[in-house]
C-alpha positions in Angstrom: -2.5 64.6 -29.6 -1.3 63.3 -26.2 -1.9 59.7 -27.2 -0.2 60.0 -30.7 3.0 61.2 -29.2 3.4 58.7 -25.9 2.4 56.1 -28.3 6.1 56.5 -29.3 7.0 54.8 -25.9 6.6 51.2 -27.6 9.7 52.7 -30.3 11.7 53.1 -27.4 11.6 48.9 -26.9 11.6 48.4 -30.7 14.9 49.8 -31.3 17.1 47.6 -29.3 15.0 44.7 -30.4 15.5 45.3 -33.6 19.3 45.1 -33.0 19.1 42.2 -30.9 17.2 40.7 -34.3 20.3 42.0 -36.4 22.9 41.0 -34.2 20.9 37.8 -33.8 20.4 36.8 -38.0 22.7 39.4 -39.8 25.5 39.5 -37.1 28.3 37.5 -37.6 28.3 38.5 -41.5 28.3 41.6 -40.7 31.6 42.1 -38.9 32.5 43.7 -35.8 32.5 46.8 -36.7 28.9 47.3 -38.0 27.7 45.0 -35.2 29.3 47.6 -32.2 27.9 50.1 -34.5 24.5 48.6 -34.3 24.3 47.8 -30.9 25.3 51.2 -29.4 23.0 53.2 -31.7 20.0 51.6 -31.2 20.2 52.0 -27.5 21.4 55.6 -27.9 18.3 56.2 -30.5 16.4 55.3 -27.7 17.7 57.5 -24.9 17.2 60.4 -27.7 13.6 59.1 -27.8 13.5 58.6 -24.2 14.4 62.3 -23.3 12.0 63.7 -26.4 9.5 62.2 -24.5 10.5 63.1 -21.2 10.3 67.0 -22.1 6.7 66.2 -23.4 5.2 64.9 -20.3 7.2 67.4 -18.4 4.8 69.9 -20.2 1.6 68.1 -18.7 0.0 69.1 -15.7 1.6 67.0 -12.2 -1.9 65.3 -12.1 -2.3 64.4 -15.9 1.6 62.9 -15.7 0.3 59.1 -16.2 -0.1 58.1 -19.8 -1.3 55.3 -20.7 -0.1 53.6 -24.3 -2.1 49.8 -25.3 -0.4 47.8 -27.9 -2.8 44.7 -27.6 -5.1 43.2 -25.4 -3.1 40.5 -24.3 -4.9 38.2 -22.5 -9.2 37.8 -22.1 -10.6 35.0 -20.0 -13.4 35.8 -17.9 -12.8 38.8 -15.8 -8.7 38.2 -16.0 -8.1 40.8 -18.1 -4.6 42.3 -18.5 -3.0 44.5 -22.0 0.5 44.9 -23.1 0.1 48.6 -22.0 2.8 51.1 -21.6 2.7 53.5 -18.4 4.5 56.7 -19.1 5.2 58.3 -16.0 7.9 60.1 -14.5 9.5 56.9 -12.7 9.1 55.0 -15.9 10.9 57.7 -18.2 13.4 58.1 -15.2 14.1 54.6 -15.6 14.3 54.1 -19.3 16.9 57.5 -18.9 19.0 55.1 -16.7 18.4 52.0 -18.7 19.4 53.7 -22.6 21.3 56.4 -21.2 23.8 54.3 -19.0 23.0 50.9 -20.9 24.5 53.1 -24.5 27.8 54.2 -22.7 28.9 50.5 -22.1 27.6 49.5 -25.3 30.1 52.1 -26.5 32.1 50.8 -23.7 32.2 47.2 -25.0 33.3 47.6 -28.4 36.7 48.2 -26.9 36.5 45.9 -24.3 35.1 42.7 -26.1 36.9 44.2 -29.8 38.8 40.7 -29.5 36.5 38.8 -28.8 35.4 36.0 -31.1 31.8 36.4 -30.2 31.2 39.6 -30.9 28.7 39.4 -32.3 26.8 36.9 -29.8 27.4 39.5 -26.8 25.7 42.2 -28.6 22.8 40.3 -29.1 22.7 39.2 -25.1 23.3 43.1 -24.5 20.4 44.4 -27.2 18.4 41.8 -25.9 18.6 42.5 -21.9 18.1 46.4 -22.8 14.5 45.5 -24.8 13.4 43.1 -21.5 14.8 45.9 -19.0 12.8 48.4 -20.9 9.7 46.0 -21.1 10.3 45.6 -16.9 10.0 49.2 -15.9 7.8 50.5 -19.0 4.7 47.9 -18.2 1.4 48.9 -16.3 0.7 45.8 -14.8 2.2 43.3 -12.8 2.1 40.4 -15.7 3.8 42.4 -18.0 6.4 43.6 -15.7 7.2 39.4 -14.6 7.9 39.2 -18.5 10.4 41.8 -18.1 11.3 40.2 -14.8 12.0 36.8 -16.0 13.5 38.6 -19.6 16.2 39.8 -17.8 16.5 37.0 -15.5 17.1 35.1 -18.6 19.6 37.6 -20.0 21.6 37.8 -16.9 22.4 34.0 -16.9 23.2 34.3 -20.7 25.8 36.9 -20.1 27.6 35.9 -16.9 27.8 32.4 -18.7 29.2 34.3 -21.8 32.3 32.7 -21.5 31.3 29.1 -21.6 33.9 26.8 -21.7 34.9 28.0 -18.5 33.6 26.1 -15.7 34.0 29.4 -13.1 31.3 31.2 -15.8 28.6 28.3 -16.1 28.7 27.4 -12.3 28.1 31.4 -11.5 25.3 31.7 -14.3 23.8 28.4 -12.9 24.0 30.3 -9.4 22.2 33.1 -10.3 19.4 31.5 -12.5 18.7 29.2 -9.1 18.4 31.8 -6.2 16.7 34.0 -8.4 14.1 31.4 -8.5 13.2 31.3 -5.2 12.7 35.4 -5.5 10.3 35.0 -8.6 8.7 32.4 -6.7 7.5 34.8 -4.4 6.9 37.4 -7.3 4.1 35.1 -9.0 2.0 34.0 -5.7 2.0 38.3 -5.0 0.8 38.6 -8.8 -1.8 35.7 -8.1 -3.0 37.1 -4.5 -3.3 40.4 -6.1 -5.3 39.9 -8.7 -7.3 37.4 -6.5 -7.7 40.5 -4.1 -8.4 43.0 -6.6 -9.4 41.7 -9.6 -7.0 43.6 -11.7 -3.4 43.8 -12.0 -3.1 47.5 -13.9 -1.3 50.3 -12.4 -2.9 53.2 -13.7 -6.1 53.5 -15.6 -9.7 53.3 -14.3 -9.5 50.0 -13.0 -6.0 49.8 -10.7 -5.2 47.7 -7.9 -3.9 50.4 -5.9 -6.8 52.3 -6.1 -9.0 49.4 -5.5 -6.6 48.7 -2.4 -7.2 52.4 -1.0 -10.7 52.1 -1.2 -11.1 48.4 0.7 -9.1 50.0 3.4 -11.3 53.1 4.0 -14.4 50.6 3.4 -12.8 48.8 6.0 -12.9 45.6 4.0 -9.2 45.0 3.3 -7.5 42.5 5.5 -3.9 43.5 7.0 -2.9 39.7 6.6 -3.4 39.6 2.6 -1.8 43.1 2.0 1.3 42.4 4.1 1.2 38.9 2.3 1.3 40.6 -0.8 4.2 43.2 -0.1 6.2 40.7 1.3 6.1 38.4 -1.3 6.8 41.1 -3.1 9.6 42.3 -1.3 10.8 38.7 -1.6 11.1 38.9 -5.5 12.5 42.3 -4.7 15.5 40.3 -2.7 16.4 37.9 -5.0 16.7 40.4 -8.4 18.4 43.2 -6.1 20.6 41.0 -4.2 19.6 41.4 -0.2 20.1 39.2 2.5 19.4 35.9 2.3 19.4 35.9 -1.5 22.5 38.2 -2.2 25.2 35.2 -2.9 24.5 35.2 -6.5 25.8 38.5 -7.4 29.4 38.5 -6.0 29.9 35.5 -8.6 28.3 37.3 -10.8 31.5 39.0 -11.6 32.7 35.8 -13.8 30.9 37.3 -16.7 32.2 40.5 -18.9 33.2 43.5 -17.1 30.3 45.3 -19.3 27.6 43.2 -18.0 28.9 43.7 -14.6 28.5 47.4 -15.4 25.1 47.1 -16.5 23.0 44.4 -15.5 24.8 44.0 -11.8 25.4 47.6 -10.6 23.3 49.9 -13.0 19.8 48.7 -14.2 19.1 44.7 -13.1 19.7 44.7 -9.8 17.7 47.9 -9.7 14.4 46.2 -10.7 13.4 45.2 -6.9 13.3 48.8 -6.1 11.3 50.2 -8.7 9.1 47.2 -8.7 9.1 48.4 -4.5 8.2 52.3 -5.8 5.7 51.5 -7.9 3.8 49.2 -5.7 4.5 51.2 -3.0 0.7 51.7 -1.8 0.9 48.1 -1.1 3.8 48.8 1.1 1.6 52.0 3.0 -0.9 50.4 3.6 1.3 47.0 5.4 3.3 48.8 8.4 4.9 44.9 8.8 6.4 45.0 5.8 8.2 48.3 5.5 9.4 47.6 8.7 10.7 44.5 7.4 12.6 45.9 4.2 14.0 48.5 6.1 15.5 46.5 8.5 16.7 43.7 5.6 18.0 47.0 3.5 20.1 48.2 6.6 21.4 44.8 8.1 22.2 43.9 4.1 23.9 47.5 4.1 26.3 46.4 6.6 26.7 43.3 6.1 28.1 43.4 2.5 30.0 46.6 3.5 31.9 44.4 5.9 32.4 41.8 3.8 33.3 44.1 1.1 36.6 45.0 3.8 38.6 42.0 3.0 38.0 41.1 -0.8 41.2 40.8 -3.0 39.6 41.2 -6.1 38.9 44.4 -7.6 35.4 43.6 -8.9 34.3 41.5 -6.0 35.1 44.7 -3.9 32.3 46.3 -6.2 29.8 43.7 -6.4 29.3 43.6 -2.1 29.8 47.4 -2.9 26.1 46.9 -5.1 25.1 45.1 -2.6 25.5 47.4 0.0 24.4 50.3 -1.6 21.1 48.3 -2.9 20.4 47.8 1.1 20.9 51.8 1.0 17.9 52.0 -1.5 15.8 49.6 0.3 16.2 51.5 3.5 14.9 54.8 1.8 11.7 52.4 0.8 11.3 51.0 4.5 11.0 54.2 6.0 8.4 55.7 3.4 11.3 57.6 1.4 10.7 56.1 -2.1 11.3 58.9 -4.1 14.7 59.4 -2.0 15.3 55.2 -2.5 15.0 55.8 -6.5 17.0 59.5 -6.2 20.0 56.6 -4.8 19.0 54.6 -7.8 19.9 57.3 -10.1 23.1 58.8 -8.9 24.5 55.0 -8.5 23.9 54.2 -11.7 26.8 57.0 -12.9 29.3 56.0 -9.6 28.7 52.5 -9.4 28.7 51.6 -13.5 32.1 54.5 -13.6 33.8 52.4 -10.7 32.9 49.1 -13.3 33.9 50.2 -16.0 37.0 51.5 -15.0 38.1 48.6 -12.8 37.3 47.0 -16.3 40.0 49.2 -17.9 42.3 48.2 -14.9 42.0 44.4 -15.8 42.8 44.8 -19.5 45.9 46.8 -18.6 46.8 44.1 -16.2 46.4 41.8 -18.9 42.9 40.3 -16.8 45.1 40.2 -13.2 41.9 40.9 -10.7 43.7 40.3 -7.7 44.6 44.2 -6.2 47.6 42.6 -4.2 49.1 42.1 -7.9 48.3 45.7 -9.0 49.6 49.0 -7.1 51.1 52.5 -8.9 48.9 52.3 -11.4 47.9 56.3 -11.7 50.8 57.4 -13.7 49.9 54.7 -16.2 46.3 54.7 -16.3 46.3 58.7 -15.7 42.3 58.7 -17.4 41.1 55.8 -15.5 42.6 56.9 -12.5 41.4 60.1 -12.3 37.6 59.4 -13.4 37.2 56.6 -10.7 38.5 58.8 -8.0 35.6 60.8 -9.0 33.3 57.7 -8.4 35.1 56.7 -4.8 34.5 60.3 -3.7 31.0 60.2 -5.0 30.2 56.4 -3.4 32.0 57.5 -0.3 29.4 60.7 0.0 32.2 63.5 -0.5 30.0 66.8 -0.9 29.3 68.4 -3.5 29.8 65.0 -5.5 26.3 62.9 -6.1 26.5 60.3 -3.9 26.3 62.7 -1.3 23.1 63.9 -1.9 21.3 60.4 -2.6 22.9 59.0 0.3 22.5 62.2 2.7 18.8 62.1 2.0 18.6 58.6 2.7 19.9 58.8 6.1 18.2 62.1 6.5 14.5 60.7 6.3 15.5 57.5 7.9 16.5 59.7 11.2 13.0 61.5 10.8 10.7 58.8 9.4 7.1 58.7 11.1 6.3 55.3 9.1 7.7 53.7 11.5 8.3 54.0 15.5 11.3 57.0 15.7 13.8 55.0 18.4 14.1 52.4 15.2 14.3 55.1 12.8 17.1 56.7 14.7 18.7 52.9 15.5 18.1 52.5 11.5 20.3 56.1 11.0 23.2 54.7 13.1 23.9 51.7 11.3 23.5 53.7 8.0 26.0 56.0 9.1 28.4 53.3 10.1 27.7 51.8 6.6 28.9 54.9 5.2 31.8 55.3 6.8 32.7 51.5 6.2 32.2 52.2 2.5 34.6 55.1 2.5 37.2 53.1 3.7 37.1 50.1 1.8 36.8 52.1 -1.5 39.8 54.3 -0.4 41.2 50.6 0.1 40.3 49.8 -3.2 42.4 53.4 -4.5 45.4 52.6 -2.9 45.9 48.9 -3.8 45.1 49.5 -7.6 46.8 52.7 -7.8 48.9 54.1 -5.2 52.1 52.9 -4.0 55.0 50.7 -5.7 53.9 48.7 -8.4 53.9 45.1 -7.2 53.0 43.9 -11.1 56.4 44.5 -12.8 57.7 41.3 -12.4 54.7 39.2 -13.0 53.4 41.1 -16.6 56.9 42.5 -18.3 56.2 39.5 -21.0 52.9 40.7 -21.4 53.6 43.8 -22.0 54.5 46.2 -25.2 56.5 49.1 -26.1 55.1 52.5 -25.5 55.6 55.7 -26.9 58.4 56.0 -24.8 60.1 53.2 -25.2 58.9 51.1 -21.9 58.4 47.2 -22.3 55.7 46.0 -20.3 53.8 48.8 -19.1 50.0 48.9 -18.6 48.6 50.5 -21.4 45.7 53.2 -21.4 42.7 51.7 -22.9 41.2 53.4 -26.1 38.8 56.1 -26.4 35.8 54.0 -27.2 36.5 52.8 -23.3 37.9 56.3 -22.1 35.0 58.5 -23.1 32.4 56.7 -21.5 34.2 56.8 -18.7 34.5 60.9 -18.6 31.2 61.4 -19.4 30.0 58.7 -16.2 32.7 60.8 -13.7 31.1 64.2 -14.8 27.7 62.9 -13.7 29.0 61.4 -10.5 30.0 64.5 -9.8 27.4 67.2 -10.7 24.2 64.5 -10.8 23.5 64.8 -7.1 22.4 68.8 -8.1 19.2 67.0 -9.4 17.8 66.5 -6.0 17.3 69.5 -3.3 19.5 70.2 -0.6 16.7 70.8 2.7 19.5 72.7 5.1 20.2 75.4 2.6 16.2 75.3 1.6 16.5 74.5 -1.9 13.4 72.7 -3.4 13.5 68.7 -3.8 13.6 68.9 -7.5 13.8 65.5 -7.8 11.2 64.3 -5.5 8.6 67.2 -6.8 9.6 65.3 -10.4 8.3 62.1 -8.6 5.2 62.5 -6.7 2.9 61.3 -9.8 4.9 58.4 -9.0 5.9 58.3 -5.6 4.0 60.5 -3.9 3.0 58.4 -0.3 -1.1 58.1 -1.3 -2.0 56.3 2.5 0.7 57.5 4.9 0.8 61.0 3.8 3.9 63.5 3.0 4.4 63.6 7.0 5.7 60.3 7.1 8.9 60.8 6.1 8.9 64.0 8.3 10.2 67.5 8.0 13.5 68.1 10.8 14.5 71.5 12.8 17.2 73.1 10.5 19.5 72.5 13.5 18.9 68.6 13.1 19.8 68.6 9.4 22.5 70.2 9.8 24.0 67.8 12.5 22.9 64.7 10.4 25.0 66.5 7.7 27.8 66.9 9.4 27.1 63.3 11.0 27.5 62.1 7.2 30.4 63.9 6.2 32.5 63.2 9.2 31.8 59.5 8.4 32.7 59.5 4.6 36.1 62.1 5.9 36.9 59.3 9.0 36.4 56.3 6.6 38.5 57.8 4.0 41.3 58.8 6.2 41.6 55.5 7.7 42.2 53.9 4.5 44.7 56.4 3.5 46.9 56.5 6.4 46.5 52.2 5.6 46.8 52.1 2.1 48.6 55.0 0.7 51.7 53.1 0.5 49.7 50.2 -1.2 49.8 46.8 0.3 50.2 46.2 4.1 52.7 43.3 4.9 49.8 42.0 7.0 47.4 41.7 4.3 49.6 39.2 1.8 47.4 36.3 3.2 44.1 36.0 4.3 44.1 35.0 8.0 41.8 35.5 11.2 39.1 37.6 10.9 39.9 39.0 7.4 39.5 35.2 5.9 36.2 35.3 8.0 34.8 38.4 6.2 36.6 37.2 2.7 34.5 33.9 3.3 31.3 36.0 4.1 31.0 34.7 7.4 30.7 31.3 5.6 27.0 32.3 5.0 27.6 31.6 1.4 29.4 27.7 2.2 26.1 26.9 5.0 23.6 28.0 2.3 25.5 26.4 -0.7 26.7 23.7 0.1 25.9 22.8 3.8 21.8 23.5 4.1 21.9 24.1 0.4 23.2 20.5 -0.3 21.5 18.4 2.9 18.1 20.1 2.3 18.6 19.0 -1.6 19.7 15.6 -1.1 16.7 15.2 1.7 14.0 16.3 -0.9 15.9 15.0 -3.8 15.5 11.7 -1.8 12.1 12.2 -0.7 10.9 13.0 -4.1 12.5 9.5 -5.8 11.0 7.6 -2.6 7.2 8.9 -2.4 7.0 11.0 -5.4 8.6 9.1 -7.8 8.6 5.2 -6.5 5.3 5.3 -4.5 3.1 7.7 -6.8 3.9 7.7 -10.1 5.7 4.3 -10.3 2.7 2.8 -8.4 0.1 4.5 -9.9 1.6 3.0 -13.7 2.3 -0.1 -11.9 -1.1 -0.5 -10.4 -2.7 0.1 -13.5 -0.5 -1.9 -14.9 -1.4 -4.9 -12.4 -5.2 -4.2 -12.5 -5.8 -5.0 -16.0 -3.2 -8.1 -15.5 -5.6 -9.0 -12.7 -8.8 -8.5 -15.2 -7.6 -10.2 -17.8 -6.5 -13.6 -15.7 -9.9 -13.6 -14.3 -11.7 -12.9 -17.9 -9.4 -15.1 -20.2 -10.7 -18.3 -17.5 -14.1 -17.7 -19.3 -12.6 -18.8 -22.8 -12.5 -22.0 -22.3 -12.9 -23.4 -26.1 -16.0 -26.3 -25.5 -19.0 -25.0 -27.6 -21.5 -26.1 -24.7 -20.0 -23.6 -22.7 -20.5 -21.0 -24.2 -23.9 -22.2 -25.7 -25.0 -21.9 -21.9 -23.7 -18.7 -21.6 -25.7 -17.4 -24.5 -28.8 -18.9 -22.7 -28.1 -16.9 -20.0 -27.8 -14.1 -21.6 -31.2 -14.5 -23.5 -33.0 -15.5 -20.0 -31.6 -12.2 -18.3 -32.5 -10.1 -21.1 -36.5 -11.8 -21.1 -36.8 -11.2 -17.7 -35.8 -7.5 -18.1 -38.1 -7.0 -20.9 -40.6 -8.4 -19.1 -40.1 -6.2 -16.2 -39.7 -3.0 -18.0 -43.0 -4.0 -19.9 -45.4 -4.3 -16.5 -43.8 -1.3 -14.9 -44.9 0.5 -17.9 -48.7 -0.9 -18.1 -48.8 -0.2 -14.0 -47.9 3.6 -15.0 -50.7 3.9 -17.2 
């Protein structure tokens, strides 16, 4: 019985792929119209499915919530071994909620947004088709069939932020992110082939698991701390590139050239999640390596910052969110470092609703700017956008950790277990808290920033769009325009989640149960470090790191409103001093791009012509090549056309072969 329903699990991948094959053969006869209808329904179909089979797991035993669904035996060679298998778990099903649940709003989302669009039909397939490899990413029960995913997406992420071809901008930043995110799945495969060359499995779950296998090496004594830290920081290095941390984050600020809808959903709600719950679900690997959680909390927090800097002097609207992602994603990674994964993927989940509401409605923004993305070009906006405003000032307060909105929460408990982590020493726990807390209080601010340049203040876009611009009900030429209800409702049903979603999770000063973290031990329960890792604080203590959180998210948000409330300050009009230092990343994006990035290319590039290309391969053909010249100069002197020659050389022949019969003959006749 258990089997026959959780086999449905492989339904929840067909669906979208079967629109990604309609969109794909039937699309662009079909029309608009059916194609949006299409695309958004089979996604929705499989959130339905996904929360049908949610409930039924929810009605298994804690210990019995890891079920196992095999399509095929996809590959037998030896003793490598590995299924297309299905693992339905509570962090699967919590991540195929995120993926259909989110992923079907900005489906609904798009057909407003791309409704002009003359390939229509093409994004939907791209869309359908990212949804069926996202699914396959966090749905697989062994690291092969996760890569697939991996790369899937990878693949789909170029396609979409390229979408817009014929514009340089687009193929550059598609170009950009299919490269770095090569160097990250570089380090993905050598963990998947050190793993299995470990272990001898690659499975998840199920009699024969590698994380079982690693438990019992270690309490054999027999595991060595080099290969497992090797492992989870190769890991952690794919991690980096698909999530976007430091060194590998440049791709996804320039990611914001594609759609605003992939932006939404492949760079702030689902994609760039896949390094953390690849994290989560090998996080044994991650127990058991001290080194390495020390190292992705420390990346997680120094990426925090970094981008939340950064994030202080960007112009435009959706660059503002993108270093926003990236900031937040260093949040997550810092849960993971300090042994708080369930609270790392309880982050995950309530910035999927902020971070893809603040998206989509800077998305609505753009189109009612007629696609201005520069904020010093926008201002009062909130009278005329009155739905857009008020659903993302949901998402700012829930982003800047407002209570009782959901950011709060995620991010409270984040910092919370980071103060009182045992997984690593406490003085860089508590070192760790501080610069969280000043990341918090950065990202208060430059959202607030973001508020009051888009919507508060004198409108500094009359002048610049009154020809764009059409008559309203009232009358007004050149207004922005509301966008239409297929854009609108997504948006209202995103801002109630940011706000009540954070209810999910517990609240520890008030003694309410983790909900959310009891949903997740199958999952992410710590197996090696125990439950005392992330430590249990004096009430007293929580309470101050409470307060400690709120006064940040209050300080950062009054600053920006006693900057900003009037909209632009005369002093930002142009980017000089240290603002054009942060706008410019500290140049870390130049040095890696084109200063190491282009020296270290052109020094291999040349290396690879000179020994590689002219030494190797060209001498190895040309040495052939000269070798059987040589052979047949020397052989062709034997032709030499007189018939006594070769008379003699037949003589020779007959004389050799006599004197070798001969020989064989009396070493026989000795034997005997």
């Amino acid at each position: 019985m258990v089997n026959s329903v959780f086999d449905l699990i492989w339904l929840v991948i067909a669906l979208p792929l079967a629109g990604f094959l309609f969109h794909a053969f039937f699309g662009k006869r079909a029309g608009k119209k059916v194609v949006g209808t299409v695309g958004t329904a089979v996604v929705l179909g499989a959130f339905a499915l996904s929360v049908y089979l949610l409930m039924e797991l929810l009605k298994l035993p804690a210990e019995e919530q890891r079920v196992l669904s095999t399509l095929w035996r996809w590959i037998e060679a030896g003793s490598f071994r590995v299924s297309f298998e299905a693992l339905v778990d509570p962090l699967s099903l919590l991540m195929a909620l995120i993926v259909t649940g989110v992923g079907g709003l900005i489906h609904l989302y798009s057909t407003g947004y791309m409704a002009e669009d003359e390939d229509y039909p093409r994004f939907f397939t791209y869309m359908n088709l990212f949804i069926v490899f996202m699914l396959t990413l966090v749905l697989s029960n062994n690291l092969l069939m996760m890569f697939v995913g991996w790369e899937g997406v990878g693949l789909c992420s170029y396609l979409l932020i390229g979408f817009w071809y014929r514009d340089k901008v687009n193929t550059d930043s598609a170009n950009k992110a299919f490269i770095v995110n090569r160097i990250g799945d570089w380090g993905f495969t050598l963990a998947v082939i050190l793993a299995f060359w470990t272990f001898g499995t690659l499975s998840f779950a199920g009699e024969e698991n590698m994380f079982q296998r690693a438990i019992d090496l270690k309490a054999a004594n027999m595991l060595s701390p080099s290969i497992i830290t090797a492992i989870a920081l190769l890991l952690f290095v794919g991690a980096t590139g698909k999530s976007a941390q430091f060194p590998l984050y440049m791709w996804l600020p320039d990611a914001m050239a594609g759609p605003t809808p992939v932006s939404a959903l492949i760079h702030a709600a689902t994609m760039v999640t896949a390094g953390v719950v690849m994290v989560t679900r090998c996080h044994v690997f991650f127990e058991l390596a001290p080194a390495a959680m020390l190292v992705v909390a420390i990346i997680g927090v120094f990426t925090a910052i970094f981008a939340a800097t950064v994030a202080l002097a960007q112009v435009d609207i959706k660059r503002v969110l993108a270093y926003s992602t990236v900031s937040q994603l260093g949040y997550m990674f810092l849960g993971c470092g300090v042994g708080a994964f369930a609270s790392g993927m309880f982050h995950v989940t309530t910035h999927a609703f902020f971070k893809a509401l603040l998206f989509l409605g800077s998305g609505s923004v753009i189109l009612a700017m007629h696609h201005e993305q520069d904020m010093r070009r926008m201002g009062g906006l909130a009278k005329y956008l009155p739905v857009t405003y008020w659903t993302m000032l949901a998402g700012w307060l829930a982003i800047s950790g407002i209570p009782p909105l959901a950011g709060f929460f995620s991010k409270d408990e984040i910092l919370a277990s980071t103060f009182g982590t045992h997984a690593l020493p406490v003085s860089v726990g508590q070192i760790l808290w501080a610069v969280g807390l000043l990341t918090a209080l950065l990202t208060a601010f430059y959202m607030t920033r973001l508020m009051g340049l888009t919507f508060w203040g004198e409108p500094r876009w009359a002048t610049a769009h009154a020809h764009h611009g059409k008559d309203d009900a009232h009358g007004h030429h050149g207004e922005p325009q509301e966008s239409p209800p297929s854009m609108t409702v997504p948006l209202m049903i995103l801002a109630a989640l940011s706000v009540v979603g954070g209810f999910i999770g517990g609240f520890a000063p008030l003694h309410i149960p983790n909900r959310f973290e009891a949903f997740l031990e199958p999952s992410a329960g710590l197996k090696v470090l125990g439950e005392g890792a992330v430590g249990h604080l004096p009430v007293s203590v929580e309470w101050m790191l409470v307060w400690a959180s709120v006064a940040a998210a209050v300080l950062g948000i009054w600053f920006g409103w006693a900057r900003y409330r009037a909209g632009l300050p005369e002093s930002e009009r142009e980017l000089v001093g240290v603002r054009k230092v942060l706008y410019n990343q500290y140049y870390y994006d130049w040095l890696m791009v084109k200063g190491v990035g282009l020296w270290l290319g052109g020094k291999i590039a040349n290396w690879m012509w000179q020994f590689v290309d002219v030494r190797l391969i060209d001498g190895f053909v040309n040495g052939i090549a000269g070798f059987t010249g040589w052979v047949g100069n020397n052989l062709r002197r034997v032709q030499t056309g007189y018939v006594r020659n070769y008379a003699f050389t037949i003589l020779i022949g007959a004389i050799v072969l006599l004197i070798w019969l001969l020989v064989r003959g009396a070493s026989a006749g000795l034997a005997r």
